[in-house]
Each structure stands twice: as C-alpha cells, then as structure tokens.
Biopython code that builds the backbone (N, CA, C, O; Angstrom):
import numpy as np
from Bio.PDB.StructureBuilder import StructureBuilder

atoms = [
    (1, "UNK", "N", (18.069, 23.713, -2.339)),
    (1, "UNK", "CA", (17.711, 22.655, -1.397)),
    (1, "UNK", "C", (16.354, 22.090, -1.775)),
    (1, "UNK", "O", (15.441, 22.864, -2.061)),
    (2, "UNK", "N", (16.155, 20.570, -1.792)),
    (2, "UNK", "CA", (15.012, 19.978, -2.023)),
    (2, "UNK", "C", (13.581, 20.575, -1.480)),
    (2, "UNK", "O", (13.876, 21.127, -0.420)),
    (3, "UNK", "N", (12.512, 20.690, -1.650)),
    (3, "UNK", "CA", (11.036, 21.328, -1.133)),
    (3, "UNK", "C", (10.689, 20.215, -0.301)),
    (3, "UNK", "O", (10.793, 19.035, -0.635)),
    (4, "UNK", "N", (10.176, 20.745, 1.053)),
    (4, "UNK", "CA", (9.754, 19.674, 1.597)),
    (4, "UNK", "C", (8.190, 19.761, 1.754)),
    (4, "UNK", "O", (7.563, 19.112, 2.591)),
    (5, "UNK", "N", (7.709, 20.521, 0.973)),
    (5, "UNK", "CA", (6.102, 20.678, 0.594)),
    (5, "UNK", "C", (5.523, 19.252, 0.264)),
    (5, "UNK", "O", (5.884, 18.629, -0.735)),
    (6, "UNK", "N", (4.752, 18.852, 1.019)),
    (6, "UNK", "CA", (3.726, 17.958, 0.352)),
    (6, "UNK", "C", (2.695, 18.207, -0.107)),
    (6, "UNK", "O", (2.363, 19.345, 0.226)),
    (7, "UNK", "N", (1.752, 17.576, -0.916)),
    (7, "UNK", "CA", (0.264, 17.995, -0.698)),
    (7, "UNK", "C", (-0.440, 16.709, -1.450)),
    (7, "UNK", "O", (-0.030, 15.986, -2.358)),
    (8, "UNK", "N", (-1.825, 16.723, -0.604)),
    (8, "UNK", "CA", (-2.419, 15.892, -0.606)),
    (8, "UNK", "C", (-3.514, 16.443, -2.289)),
    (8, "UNK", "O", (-3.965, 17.532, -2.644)),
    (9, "UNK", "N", (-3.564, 14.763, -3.036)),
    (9, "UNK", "CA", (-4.207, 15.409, -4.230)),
    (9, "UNK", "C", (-5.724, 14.650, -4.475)),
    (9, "UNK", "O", (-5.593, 13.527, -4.961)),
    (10, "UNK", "N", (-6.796, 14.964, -4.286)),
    (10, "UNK", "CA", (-7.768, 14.329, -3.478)),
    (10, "UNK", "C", (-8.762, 13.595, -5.011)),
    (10, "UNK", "O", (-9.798, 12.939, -4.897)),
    (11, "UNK", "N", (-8.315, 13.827, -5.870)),
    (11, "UNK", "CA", (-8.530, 12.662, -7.084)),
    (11, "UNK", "C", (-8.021, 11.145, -7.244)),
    (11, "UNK", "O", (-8.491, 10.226, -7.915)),
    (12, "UNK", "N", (-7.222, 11.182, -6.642)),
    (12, "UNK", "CA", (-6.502, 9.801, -6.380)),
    (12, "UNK", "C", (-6.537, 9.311, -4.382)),
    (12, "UNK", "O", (-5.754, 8.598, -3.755)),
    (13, "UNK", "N", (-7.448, 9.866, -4.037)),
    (13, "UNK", "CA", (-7.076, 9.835, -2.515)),
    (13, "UNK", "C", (-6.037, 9.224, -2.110)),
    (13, "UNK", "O", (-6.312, 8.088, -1.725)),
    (14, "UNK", "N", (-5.054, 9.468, -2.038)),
    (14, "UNK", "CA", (-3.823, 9.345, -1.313)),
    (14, "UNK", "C", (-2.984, 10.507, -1.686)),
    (14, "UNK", "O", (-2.982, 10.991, -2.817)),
    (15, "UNK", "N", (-2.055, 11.067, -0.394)),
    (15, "UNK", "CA", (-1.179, 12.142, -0.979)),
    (15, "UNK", "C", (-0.120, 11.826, -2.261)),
    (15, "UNK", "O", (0.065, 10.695, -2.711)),
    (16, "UNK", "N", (0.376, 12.754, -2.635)),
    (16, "UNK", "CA", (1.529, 12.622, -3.451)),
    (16, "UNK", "C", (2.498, 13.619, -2.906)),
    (16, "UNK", "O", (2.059, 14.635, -2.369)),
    (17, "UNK", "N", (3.749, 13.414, -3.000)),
    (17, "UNK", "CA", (4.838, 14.122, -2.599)),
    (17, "UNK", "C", (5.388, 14.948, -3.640)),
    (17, "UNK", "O", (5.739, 14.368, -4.668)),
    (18, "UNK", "N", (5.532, 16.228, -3.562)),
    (18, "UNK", "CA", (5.739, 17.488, -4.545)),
    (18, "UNK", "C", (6.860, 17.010, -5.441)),
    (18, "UNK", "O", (7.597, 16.254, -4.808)),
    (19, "UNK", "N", (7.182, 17.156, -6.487)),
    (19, "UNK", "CA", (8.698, 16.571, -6.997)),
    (19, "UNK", "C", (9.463, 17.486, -6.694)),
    (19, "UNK", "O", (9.180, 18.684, -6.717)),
    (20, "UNK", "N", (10.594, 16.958, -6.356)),
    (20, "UNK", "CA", (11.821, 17.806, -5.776)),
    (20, "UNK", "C", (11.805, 17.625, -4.431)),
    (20, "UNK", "O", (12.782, 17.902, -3.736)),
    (21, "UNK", "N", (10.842, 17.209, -4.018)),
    (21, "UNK", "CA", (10.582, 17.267, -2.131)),
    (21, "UNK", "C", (11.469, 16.229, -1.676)),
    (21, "UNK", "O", (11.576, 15.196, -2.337)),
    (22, "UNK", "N", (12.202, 16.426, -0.472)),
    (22, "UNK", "CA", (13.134, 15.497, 0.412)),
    (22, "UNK", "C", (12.121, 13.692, 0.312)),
    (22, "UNK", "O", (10.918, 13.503, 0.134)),
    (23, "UNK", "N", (12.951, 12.956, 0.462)),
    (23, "UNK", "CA", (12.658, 11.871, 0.254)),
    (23, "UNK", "C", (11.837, 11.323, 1.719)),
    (23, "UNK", "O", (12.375, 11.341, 2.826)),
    (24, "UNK", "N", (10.708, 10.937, 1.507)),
    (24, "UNK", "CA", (9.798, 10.151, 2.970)),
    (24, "UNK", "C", (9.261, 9.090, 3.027)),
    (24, "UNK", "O", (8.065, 8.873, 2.830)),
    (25, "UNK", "N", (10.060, 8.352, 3.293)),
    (25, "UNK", "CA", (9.630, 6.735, 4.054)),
    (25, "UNK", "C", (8.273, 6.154, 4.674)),
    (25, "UNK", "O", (7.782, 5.025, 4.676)),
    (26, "UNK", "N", (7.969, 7.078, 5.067)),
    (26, "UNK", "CA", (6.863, 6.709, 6.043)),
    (26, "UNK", "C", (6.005, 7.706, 6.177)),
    (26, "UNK", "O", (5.651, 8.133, 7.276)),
    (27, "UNK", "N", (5.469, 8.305, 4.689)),
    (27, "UNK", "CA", (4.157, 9.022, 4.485)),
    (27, "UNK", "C", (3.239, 7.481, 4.654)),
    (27, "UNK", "O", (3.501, 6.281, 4.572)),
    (28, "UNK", "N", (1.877, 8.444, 4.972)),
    (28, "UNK", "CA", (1.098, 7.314, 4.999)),
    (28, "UNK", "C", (0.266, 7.331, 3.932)),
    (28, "UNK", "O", (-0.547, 8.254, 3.931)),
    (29, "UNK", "N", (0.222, 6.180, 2.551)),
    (29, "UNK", "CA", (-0.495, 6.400, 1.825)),
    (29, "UNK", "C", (-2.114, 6.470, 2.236)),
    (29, "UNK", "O", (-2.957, 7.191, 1.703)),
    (30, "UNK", "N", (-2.276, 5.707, 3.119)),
    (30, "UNK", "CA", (-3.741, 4.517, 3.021)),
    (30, "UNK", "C", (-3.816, 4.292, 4.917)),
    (30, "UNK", "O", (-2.856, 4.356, 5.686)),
    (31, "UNK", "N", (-4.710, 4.129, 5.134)),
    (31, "UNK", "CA", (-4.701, 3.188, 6.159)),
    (31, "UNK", "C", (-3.955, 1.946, 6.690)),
    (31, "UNK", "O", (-4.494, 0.869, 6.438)),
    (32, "UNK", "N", (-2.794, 1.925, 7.388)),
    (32, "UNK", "CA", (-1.977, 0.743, 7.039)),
    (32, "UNK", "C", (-1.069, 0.619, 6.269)),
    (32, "UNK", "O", (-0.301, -0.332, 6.413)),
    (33, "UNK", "N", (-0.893, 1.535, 5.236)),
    (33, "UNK", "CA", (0.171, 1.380, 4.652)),
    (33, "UNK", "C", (0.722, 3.159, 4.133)),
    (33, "UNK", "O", (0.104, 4.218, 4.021)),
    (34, "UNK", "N", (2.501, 2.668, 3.873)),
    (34, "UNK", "CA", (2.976, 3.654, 4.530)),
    (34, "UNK", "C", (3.928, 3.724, 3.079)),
    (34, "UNK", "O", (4.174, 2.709, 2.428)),
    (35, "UNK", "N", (4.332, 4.861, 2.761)),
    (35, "UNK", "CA", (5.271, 4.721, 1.208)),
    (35, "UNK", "C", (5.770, 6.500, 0.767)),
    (35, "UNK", "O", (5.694, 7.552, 1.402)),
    (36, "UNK", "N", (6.153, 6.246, -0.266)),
    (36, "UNK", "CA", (6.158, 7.716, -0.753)),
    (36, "UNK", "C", (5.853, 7.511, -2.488)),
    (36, "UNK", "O", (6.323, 6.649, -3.231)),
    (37, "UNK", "N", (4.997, 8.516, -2.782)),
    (37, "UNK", "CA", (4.127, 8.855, -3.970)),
    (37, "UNK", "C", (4.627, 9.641, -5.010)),
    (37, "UNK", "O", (4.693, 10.701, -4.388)),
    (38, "UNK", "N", (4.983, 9.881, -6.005)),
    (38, "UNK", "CA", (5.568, 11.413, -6.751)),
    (38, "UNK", "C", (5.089, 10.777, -7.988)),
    (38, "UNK", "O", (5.238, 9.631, -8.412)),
    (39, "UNK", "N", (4.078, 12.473, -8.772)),
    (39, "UNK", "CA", (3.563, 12.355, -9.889)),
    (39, "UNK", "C", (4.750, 13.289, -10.707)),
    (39, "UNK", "O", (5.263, 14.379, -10.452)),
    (40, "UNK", "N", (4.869, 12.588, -11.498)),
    (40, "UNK", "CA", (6.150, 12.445, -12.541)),
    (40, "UNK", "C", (5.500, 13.942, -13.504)),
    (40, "UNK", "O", (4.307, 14.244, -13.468)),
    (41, "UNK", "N", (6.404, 14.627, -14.205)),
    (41, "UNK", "CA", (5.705, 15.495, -15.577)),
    (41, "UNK", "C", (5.073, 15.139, -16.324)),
    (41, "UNK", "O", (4.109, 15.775, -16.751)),
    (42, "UNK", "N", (5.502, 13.741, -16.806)),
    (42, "UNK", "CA", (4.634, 13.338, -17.710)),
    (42, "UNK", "C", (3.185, 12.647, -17.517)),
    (42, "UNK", "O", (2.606, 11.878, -18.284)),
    (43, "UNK", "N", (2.739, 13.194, -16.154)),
    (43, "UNK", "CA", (1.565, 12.316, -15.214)),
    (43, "UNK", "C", (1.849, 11.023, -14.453)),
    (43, "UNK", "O", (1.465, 10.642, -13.347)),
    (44, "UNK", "N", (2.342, 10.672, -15.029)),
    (44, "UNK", "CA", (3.041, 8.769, -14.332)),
    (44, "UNK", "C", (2.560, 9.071, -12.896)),
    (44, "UNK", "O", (2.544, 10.229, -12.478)),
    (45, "UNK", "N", (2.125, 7.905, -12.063)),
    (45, "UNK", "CA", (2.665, 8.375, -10.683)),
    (45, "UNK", "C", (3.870, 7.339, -10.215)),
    (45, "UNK", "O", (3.830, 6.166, -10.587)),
    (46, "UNK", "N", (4.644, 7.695, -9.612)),
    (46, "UNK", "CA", (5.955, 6.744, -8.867)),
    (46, "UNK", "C", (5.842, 6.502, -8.151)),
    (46, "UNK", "O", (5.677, 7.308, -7.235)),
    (47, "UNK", "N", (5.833, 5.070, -7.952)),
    (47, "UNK", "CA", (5.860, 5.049, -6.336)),
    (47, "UNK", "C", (6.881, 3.838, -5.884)),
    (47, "UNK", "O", (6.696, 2.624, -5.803)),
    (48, "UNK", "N", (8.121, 4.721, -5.603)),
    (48, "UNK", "CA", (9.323, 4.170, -5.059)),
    (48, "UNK", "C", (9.285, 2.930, -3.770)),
    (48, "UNK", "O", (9.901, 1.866, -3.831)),
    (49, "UNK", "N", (8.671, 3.240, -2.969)),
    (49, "UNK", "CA", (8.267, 2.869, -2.231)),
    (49, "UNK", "C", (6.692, 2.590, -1.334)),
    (49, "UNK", "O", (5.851, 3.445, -1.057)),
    (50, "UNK", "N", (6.672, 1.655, -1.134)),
    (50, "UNK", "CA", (5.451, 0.821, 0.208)),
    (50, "UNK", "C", (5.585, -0.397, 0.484)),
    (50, "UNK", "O", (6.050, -1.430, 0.001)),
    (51, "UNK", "N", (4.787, 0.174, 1.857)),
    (51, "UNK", "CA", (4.903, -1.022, 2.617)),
    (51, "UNK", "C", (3.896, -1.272, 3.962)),
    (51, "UNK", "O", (3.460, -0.357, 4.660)),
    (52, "UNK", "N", (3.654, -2.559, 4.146)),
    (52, "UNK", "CA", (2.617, -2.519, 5.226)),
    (52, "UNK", "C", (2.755, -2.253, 6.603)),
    (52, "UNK", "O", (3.694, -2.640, 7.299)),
    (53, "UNK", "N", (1.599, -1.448, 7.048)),
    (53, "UNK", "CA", (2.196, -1.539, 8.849)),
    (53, "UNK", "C", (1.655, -2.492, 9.813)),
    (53, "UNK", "O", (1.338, -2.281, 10.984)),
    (54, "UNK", "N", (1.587, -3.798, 8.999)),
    (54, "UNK", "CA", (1.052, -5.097, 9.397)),
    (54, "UNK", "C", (0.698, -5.926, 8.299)),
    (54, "UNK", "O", (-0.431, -6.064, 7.829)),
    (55, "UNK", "N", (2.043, -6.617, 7.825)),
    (55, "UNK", "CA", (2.432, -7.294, 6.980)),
    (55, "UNK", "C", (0.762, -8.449, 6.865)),
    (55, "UNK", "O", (0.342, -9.117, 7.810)),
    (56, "UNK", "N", (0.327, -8.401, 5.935)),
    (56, "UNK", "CA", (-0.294, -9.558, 5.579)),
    (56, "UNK", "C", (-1.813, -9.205, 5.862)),
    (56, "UNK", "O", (-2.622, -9.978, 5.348)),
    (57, "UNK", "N", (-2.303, -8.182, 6.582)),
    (57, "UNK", "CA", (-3.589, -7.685, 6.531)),
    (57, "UNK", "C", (-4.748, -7.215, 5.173)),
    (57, "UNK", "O", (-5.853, -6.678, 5.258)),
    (58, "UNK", "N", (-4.304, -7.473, 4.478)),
    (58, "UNK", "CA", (-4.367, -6.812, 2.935)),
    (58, "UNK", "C", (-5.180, -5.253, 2.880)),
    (58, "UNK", "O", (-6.334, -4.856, 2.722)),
    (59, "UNK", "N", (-3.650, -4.578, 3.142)),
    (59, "UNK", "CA", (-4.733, -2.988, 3.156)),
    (59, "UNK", "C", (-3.344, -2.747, 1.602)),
    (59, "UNK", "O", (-3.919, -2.466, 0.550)),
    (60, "UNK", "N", (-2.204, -2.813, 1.506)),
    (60, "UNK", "CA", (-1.711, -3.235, 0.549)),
    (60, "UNK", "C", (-2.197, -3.540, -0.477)),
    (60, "UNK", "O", (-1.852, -2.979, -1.516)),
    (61, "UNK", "N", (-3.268, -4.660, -0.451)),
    (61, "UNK", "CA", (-3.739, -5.049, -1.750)),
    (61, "UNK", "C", (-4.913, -4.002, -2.253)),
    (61, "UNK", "O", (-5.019, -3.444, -3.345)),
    (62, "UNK", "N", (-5.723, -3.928, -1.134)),
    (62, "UNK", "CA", (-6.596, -2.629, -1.443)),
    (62, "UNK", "C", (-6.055, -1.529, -1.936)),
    (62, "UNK", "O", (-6.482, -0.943, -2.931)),
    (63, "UNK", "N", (-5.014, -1.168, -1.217)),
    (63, "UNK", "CA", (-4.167, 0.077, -2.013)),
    (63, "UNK", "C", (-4.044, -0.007, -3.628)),
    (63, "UNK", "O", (-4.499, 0.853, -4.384)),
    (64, "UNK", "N", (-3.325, -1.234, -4.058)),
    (64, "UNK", "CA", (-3.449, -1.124, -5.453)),
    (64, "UNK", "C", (-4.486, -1.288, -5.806)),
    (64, "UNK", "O", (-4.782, -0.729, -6.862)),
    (65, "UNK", "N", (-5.524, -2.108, -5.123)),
    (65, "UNK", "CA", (-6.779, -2.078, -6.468)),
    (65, "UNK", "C", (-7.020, -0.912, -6.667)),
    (65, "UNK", "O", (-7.331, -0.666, -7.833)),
    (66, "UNK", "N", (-6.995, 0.180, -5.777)),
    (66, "UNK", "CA", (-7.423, 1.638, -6.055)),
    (66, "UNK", "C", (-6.993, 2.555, -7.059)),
    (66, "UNK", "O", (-7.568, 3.293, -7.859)),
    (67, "UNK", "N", (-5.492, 2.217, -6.700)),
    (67, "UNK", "CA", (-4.768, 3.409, -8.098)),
    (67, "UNK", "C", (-5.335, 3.374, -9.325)),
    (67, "UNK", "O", (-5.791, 2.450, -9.997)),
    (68, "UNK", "N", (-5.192, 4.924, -9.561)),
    (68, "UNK", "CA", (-6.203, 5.032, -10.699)),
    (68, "UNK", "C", (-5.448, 4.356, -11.918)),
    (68, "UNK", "O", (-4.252, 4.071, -11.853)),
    (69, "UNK", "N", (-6.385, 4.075, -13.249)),
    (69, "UNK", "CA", (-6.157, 3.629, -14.177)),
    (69, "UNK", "C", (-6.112, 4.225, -15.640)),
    (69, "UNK", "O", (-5.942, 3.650, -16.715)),
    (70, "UNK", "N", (-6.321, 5.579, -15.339)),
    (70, "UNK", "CA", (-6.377, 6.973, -16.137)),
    (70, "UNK", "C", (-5.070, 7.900, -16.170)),
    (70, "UNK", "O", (-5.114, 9.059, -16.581)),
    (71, "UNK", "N", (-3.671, 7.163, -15.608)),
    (71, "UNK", "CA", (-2.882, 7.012, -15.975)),
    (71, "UNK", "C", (-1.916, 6.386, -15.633)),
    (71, "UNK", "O", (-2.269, 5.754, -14.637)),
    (72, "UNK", "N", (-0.531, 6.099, -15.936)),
    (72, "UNK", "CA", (0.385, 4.960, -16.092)),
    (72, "UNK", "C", (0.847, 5.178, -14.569)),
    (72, "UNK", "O", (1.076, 6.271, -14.052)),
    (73, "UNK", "N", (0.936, 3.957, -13.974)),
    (73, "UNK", "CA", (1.787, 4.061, -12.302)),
    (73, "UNK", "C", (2.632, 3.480, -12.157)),
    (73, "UNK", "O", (2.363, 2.311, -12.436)),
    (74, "UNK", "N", (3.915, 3.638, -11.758)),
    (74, "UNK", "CA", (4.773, 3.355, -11.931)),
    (74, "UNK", "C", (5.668, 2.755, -10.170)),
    (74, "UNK", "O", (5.748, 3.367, -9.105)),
    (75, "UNK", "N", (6.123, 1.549, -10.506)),
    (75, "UNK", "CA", (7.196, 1.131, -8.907)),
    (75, "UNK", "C", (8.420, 0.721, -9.594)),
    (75, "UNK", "O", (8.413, -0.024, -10.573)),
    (76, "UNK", "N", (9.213, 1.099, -9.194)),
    (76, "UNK", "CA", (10.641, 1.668, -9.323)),
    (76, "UNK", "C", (11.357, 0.197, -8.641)),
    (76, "UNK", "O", (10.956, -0.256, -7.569)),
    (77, "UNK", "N", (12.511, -0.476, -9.476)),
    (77, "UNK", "CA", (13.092, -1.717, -8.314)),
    (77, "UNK", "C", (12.455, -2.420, -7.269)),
    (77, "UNK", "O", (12.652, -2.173, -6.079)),
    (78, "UNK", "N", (11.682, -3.304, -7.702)),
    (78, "UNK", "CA", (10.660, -3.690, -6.776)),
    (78, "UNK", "C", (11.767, -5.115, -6.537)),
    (78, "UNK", "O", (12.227, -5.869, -7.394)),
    (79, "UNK", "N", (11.955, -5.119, -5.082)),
    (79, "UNK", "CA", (12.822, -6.078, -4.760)),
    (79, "UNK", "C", (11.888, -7.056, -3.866)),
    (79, "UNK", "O", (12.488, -8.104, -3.626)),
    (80, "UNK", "N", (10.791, -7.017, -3.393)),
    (80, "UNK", "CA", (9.817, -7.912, -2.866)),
    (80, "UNK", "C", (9.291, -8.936, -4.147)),
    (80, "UNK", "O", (8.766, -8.529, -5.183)),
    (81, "UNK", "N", (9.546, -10.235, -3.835)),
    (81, "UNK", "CA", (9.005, -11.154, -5.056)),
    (81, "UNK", "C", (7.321, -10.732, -4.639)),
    (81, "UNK", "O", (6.554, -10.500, -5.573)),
    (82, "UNK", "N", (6.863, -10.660, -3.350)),
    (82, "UNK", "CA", (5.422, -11.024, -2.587)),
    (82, "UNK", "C", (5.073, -9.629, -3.375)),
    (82, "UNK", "O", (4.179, -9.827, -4.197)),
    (83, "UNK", "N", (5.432, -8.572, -3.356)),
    (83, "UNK", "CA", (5.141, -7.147, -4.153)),
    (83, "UNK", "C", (5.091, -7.835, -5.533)),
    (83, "UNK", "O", (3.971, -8.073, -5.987)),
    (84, "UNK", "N", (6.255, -8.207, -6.301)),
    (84, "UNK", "CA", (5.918, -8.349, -7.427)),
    (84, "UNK", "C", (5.015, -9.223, -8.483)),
    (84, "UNK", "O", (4.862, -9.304, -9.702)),
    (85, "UNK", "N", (4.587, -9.738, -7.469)),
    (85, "UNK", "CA", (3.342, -11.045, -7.431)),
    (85, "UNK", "C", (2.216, -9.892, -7.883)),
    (85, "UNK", "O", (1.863, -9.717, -9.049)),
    (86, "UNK", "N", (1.592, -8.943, -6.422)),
    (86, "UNK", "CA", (0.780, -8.525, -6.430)),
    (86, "UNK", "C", (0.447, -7.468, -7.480)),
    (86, "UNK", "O", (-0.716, -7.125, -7.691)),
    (87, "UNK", "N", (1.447, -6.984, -8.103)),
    (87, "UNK", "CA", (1.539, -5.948, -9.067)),
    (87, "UNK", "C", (0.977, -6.827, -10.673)),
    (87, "UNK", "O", (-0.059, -6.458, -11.227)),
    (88, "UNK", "N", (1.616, -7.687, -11.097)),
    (88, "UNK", "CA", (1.461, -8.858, -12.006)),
    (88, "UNK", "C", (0.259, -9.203, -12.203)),
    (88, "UNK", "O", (-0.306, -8.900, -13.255)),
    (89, "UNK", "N", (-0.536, -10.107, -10.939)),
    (89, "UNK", "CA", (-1.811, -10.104, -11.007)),
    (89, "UNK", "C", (-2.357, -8.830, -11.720)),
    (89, "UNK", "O", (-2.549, -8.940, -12.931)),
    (90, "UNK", "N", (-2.630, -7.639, -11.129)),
    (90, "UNK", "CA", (-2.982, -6.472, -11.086)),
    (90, "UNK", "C", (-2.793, -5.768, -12.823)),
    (90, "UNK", "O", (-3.467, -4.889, -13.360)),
    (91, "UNK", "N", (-1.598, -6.571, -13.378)),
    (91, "UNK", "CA", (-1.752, -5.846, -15.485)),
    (91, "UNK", "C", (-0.472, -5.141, -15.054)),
    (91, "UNK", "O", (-0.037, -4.701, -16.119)),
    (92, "UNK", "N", (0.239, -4.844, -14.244)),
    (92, "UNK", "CA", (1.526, -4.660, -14.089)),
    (92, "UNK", "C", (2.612, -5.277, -14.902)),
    (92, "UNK", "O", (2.712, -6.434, -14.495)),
    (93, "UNK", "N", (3.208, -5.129, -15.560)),
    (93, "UNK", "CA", (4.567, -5.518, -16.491)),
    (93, "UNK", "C", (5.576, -5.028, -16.202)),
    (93, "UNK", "O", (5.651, -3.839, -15.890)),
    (94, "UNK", "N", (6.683, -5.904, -16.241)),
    (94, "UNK", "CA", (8.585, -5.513, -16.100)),
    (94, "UNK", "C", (8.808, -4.744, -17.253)),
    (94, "UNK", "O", (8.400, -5.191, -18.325)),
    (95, "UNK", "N", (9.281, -3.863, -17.223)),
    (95, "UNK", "CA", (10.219, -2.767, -18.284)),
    (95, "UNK", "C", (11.301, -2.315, -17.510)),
    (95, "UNK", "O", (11.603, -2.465, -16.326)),
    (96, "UNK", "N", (11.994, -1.519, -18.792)),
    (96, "UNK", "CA", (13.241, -0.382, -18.584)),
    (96, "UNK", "C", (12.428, 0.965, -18.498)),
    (96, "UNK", "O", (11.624, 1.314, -19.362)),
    (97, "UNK", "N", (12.665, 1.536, -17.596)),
    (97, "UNK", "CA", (11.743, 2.986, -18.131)),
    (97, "UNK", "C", (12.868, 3.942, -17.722)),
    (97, "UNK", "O", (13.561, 3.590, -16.768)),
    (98, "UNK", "N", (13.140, 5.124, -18.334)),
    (98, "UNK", "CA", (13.917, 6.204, -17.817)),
    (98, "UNK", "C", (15.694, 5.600, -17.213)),
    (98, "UNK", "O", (16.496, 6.287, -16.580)),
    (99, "UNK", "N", (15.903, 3.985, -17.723)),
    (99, "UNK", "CA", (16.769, 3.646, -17.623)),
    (99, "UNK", "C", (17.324, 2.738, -15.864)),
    (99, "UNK", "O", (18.369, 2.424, -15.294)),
    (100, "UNK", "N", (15.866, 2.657, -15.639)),
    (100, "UNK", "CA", (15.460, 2.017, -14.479)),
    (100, "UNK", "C", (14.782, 0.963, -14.298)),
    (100, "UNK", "O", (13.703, 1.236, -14.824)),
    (101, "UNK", "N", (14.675, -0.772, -13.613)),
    (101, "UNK", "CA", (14.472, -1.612, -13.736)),
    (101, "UNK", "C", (12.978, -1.191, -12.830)),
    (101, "UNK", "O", (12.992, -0.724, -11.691)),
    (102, "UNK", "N", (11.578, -1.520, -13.739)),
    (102, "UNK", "CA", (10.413, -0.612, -13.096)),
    (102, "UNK", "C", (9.415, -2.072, -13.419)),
    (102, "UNK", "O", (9.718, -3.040, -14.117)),
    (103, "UNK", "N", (7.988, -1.791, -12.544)),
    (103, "UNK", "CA", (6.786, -2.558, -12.632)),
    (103, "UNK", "C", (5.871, -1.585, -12.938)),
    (103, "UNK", "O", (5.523, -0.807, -12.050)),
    (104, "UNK", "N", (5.391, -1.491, -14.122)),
    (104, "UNK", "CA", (4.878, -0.363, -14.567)),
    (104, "UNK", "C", (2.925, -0.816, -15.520)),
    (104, "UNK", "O", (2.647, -1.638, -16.393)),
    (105, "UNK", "N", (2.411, -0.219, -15.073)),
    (105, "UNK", "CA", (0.924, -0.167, -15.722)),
    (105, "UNK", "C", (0.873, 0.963, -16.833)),
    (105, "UNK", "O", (1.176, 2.081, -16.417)),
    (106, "UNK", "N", (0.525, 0.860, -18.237)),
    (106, "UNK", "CA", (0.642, 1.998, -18.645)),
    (106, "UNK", "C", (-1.666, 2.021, -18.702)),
    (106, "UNK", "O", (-2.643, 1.389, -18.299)),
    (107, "UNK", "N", (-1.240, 3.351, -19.579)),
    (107, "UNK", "CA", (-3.249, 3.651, -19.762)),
    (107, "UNK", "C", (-3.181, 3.295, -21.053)),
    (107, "UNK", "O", (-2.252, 3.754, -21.717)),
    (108, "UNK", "N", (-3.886, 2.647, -21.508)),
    (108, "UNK", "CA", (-4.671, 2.078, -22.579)),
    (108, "UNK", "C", (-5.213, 2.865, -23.320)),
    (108, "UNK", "O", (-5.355, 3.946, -22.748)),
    (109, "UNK", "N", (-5.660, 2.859, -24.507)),
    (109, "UNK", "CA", (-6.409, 4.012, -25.031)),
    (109, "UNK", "C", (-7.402, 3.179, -25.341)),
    (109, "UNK", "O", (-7.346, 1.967, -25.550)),
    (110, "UNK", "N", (-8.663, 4.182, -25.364)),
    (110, "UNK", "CA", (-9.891, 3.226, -25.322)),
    (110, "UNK", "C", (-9.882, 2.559, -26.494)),
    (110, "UNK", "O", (-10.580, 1.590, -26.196)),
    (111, "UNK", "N", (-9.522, 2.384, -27.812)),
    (111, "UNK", "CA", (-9.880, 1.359, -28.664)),
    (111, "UNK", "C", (-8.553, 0.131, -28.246)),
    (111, "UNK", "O", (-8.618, -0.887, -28.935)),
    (112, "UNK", "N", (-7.673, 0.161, -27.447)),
    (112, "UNK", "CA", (-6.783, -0.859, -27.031)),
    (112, "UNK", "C", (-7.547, -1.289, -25.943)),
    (112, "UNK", "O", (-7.200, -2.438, -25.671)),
    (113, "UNK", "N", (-8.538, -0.841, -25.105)),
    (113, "UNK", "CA", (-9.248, -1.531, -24.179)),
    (113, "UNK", "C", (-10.624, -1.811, -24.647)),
    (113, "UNK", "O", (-11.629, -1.892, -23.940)),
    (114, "UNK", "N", (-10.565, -1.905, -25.539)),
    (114, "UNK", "CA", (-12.003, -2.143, -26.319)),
    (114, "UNK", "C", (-13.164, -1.591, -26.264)),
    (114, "UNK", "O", (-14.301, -2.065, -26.246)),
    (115, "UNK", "N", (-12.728, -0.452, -26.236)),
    (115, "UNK", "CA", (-13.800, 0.559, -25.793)),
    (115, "UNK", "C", (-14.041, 1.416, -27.175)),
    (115, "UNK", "O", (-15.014, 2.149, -27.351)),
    (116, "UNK", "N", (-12.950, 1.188, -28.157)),
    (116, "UNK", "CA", (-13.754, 1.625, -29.226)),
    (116, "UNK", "C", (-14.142, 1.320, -30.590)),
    (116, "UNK", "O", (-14.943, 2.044, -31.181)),
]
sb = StructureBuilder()
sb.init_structure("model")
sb.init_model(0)
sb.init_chain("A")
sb.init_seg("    ")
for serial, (resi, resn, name, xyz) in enumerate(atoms, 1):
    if name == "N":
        sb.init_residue(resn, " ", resi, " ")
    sb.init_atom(name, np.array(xyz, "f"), 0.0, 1.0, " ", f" {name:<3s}", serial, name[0])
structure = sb.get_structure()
C-alpha cells in the first residue's frame, strides 16, 4: 500500500511528498497556494499539480520565482494555457520526459550559464 508519510524539506521551503505516498490535492505548498510536490530519484522535483486559493493574487507567481534552480523541476501535463504562460516566461520548455507531455527547467552547468 502507498506511504502516506510526508515530510517537509526545509532547503526548498515548501514540503515535498515522499515518493510512493497516496496522491494530495490540496497540500499546501506556499501561502495561497495549494499542489502536490515529489522529488523524483534522479533529484527532479515534480510537480503534478498547483493551484491558487485565490486565483489571480500572484502568490503562484511567487511560488515559481522561488523554486530552486540547482536542480531540474519538473510540471507534468500542464493543461492551464495561464500556467503555461507563467512557466515559459520563467526558462521553462515543452519536452517528452519519461514519456510524458512535461514543462520542464533543467540545471545548467556553470560553463552553459556562463559561469565558466
């Protein structure tokens, strides 16, 4: 049976949901906004889902500026055009990943970000 362990991982302030754990709608990432999180094996984080608990306040947008950038984050079927706007802006790109239609950020290595 799936783990329904969560735990909160306080490098990225927002929880993440254990992998394998029952599926939750309405963790609260952020202030205002509400989703479910899962850091993948290969570090990725997923995030299947979010959404606002007051459409148009921009705690949403704050949310993404935050996610870290030290590794690849990943949204899974993003069926909101208004989501896929905000991701785009943000260095977000359409791929196939794992055989899934995804909006995905990968990490750069510092001489691809000009850092070396």
């Amino acid at each position: 049976a799936p783990s329904k362990e969560r735990r909160a991982v306080s490098d990225l302030g927002f929880p993440l949901t254990a992998n394998g754990s029952d599926l939750s709608l309405d963790e609260r990432l952020c202030e205002g906004v509400l989703g479910y999180a899962v850091q993948a094996d290969d570090g990725a984080i997923w995030i299947p889902t979010i959404t606002a608990e007051k459409e148009g306040d921009g705690r949403v947008d704050a949310f993404l500026d935050r996610l870290p950038r030290d590794r690849a984050v990943v949204f899974p079927t993003v069926m909101s055009t208004r989501l896929r706007g905000m991701l785009q802006r943000r260095g977000f790109e359409h791929a196939i990943r794992e055989e899934c239609d995804v909006w995905q950020r990968l990490v750069l290595s510092p001489a691809d970000a000009g850092e070396g």
